[in-house]
N, C-alpha and C positions, 0 to 999 in steps of 0.2 A: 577449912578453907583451902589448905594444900591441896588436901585427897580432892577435894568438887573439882580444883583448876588443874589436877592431871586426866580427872576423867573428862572432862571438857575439853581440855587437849587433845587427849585421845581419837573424843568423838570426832573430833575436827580434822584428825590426820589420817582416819577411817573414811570421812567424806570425804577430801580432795582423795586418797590410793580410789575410791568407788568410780569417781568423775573421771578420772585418770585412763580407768580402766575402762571405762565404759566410754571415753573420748578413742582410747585403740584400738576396743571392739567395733567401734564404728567406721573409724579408718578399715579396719580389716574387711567388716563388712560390704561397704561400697566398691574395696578396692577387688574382692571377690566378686561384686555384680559388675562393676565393669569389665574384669576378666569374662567372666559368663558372656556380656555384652558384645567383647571383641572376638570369642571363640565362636559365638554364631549368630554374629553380625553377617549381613548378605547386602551389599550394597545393591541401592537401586540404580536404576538404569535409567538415567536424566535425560540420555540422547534422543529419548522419541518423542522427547518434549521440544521439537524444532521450532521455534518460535523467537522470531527478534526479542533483544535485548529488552525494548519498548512493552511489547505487552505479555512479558511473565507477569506483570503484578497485577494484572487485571484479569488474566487467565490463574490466581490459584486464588485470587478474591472471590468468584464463582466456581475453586475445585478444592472446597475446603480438607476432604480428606486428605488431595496431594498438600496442601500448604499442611496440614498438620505432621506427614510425614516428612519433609522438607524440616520443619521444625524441628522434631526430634532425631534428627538424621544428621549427624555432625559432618558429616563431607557434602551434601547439599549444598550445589552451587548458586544456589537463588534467595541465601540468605536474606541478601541485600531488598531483596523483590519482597520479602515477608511485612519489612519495616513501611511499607505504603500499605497501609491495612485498608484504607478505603478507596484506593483504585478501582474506580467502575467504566464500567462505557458505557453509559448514557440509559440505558433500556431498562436497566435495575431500576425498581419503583423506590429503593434508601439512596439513589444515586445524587446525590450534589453538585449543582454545575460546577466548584471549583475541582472537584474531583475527578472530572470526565476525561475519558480519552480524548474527546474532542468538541468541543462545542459550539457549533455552527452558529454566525453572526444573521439574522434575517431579520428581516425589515418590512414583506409583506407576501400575500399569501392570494396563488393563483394557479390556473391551469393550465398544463405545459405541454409542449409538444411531446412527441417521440423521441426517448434516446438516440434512435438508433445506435444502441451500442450491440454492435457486432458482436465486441469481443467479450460481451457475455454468455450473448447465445452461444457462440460458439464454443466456448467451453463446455456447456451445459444439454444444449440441445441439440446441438450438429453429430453430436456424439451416438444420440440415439438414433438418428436415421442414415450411421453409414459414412456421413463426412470426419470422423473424427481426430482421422489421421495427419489434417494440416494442423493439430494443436495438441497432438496427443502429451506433447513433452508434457505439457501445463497440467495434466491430471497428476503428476510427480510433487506438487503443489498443495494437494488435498487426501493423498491416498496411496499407500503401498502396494495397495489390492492392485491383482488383477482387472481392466477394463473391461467389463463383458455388455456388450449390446442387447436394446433390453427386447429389441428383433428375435434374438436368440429364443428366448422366450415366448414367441409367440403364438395364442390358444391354449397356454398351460398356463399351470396354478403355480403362484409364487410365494413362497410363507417368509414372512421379515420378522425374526428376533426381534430389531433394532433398526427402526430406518428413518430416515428423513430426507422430506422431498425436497425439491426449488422449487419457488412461488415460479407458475406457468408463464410461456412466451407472449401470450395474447391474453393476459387477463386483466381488467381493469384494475389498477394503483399497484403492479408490478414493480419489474426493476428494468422492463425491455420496450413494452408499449404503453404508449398514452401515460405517462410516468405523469402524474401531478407535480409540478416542480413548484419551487419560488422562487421569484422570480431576480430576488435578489438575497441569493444564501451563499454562504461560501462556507469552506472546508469542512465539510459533514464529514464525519470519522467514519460510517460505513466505507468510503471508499479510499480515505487514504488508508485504513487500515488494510481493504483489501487488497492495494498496491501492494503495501511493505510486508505485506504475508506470503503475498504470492513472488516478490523480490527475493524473499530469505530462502523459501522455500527454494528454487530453482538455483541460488547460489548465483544471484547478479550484483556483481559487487559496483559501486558508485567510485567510477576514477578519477573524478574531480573535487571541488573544479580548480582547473589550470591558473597555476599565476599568470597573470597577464595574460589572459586568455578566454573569449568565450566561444563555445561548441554550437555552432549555425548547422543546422540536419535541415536540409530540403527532402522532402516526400518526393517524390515523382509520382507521377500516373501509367501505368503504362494502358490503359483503358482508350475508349475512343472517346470519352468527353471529358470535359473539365482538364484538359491539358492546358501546358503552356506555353504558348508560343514560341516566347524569348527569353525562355528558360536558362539558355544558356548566357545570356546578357545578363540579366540578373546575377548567376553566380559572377562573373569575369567581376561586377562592381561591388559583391561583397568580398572580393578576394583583392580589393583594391585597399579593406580595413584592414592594418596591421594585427588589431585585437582579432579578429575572427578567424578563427580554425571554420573553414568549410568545407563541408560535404554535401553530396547530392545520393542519398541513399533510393532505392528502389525495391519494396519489398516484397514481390510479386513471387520471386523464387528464393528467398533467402529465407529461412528456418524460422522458426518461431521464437524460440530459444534466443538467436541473434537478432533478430527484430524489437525481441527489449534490451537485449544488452544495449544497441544502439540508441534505442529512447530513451533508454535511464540514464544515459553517460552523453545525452543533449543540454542546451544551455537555451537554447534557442530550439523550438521545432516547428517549423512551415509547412505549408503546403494547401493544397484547394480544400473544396468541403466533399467529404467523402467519409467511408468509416474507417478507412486506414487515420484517420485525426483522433479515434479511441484512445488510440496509442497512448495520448495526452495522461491517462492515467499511470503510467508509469515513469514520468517524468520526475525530477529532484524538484523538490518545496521551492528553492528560487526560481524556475524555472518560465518561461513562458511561451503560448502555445500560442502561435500566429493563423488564423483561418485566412489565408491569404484573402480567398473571395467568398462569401459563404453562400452565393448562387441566392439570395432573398430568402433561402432559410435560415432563419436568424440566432432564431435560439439553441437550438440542441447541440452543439459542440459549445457554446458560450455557459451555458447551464451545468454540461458536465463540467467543464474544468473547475467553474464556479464550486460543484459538489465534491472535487477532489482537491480544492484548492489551492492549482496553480492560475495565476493570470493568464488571461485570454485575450487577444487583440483581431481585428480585421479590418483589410479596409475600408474606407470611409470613403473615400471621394468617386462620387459614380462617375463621374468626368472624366476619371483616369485611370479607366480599364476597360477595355475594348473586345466588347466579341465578337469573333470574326461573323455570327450571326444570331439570329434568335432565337436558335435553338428548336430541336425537332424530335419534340415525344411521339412516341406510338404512336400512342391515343388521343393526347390532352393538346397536339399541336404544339404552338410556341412554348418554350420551356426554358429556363436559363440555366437550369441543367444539366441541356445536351448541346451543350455546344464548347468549343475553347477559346482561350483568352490571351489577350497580350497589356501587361502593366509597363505602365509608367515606371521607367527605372530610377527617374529621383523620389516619388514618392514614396516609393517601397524602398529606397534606403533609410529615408527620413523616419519609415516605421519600425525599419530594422533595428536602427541606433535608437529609438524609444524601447524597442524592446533590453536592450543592451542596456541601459541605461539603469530599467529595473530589475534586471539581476544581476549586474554590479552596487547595488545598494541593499539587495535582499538582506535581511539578518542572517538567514539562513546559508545563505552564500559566506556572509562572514565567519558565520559560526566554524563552517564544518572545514573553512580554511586555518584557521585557528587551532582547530583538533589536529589537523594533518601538520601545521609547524609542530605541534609540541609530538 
């Protein structure tokens, strides 16, 4: 019985030295592959991933080799971005509306006017024939490369690796003409994401908003119609509100670059129906965009902002806005178009202070005043 319970002892003190040894060989081991690991580790390079805070987790949702490098990459800054594994933006076919970048509220379905968004084409198409120099900063936005004109090019043969086009200026269900809209939709995420991409990109930072303070931006015209009268009456009576920081901005020679610094860092943004009102897309989520008069065309600045989801306001009372005449197309004759106008100075305050109204109550307004105290 002795001899069995030494040799059983034995075995038993043979197993634990075995475990023992084989629990150090394995320390040893690991601690030798992570040596290995840090002698030729080569950190990746994060910064060409320029991209809002917002949508990393939805750009490595559709770039799973980067999410998988990110993962095993223990200095990868986007850990946090990993932990939303199903961040999508809407177009994935496994996409789930709680999941979406953004998910447009609509109500019904119909046939819309013309963007006219300017400042699409003209990032995109103005480029190709020559004008692309009033927006050239904005290609800074989408591309490192060199801007080559595709002029340059012309009667020769071109071979693309890798290319992708824009849907055309004049093609039916675009993003420039005859846009099918709804007619009651708001914040579609193609466009506020376009904002805050092309915001990051460019390095336009948001300086508000102001305590006790909202940012009133007048457009001016400097064109021959759709001017204002008594433009300058109007400011004297917004500058009668203590709450209102005004300005009267004019963007006809001012950079491109500052012409969003200025929009983004609005609370308020006016002015007639034209396509400098694009602008509207670059505006902060509380924000609202006043079509002071929108000349009987009614939708297409109501629609976009609708689509990038800031509030939209115009006025209302035909009674109390005045055109010096009827206005005089080419072609078409009468036109309420070409002509300018003088408002009612109390009405247009009465819609001023409704505008004020709601983006002093925006969530969004409260939020990001919140982040700035803490």
């Amino acid at each position: 019985m002795k001899k069995g319970f030494i040799i059983k002892k034995s075995l038993l003190h043979i197993k634990y030295l075995w475990s023992f040894w084989h629990f150090g060989f394995c320390i040893v081991k690991k601690k030798k592959q992570f040596m290995k690991f840090i002698n030729n580790y080569k950190p990746l390079d994060y910064s060409s991933l320029a991209l809002p805070q917002l949508h990393i987790p939805f750009f490595l949702h559709n770039n799973k080799r980067l999410a998988k490098l990110c993962k095993e990459d223990p200095l990868c800054p986007f850990k946090d971005a990993l932990l939303l594994k199903k961040a999508c933006w809407g177009y994935e076919k496994s996409c789930s509306p709680e999941h979406r970048f953004s998910y447009p509220l609509c109500t019904s379905l119909d046939s819309g006017c013309c963007l006219n968004s300017h400042l699409f084409c003209c990032f995109i198409y103005q480029s190709l024939n020559g004008y692309g120099d009033l927006f050239s900063e904005t290609w800074k936005a989408f591309t490192d490369y060199v801007i080559i004109h595709l002029k340059n090019f012309d009667s020769k043969r071109v071979c693309f690796r890798d290319v992708f086009f824009s849907l055309l200026p004049r093609m039916r269900y675009g993003l420039f003409y005859n846009t099918p809209l709804i007619s009651d939709c708001h914040s579609e995420g193609l466009f506020k994401a376009f904002s805050q991409h092309v915001l990051y990109r460019l390095g336009v930072s948001q300086d508000g908003p102001k305590e006790g303070q909202v940012r009133v931006k007048l457009l001016a015209r400097s064109t021959e119609y759709r001017r204002i009268i008594n433009q300058q009456e109007l400011i004297s009576a917004l500058k009668t509100v203590p709450l209102f920081e005004v300005k009267l901005v004019d963007y006809k020679y001012m950079p491109f670059l500052e012409q969003i610094r200025v929009t983004h860092n609005s609370d308020i943004f006016f002015g007639m129906h034209g396509a400098g009102l694009t602008h509207l897309l670059f505006l902060p989520d509380w924000a609202v965009i006043f079509e002071l008069y929108n000349c009987q065309d009614e939708s297409c600045y109501r629609d976009l902002a609708r689509l990038r989801g800031v509030h939209y306001m115009t006025w209302q009372k035909r009674d109390k806005v005045f055109p010096q005449d009827k206005g005089h197309h080419p072609t078409l004759g009468e036109h309420p178009k070409f002509t300018i106008y003088t408002f009612d100075v109390e009405e247009f305050m009465q819609l001023v202070l409704l505008a004020a109204e709601h983006v002093t109550r925006h969530p969004a307004w409260h939020a990001k005043q919140a982040r700035d105290e803490l």
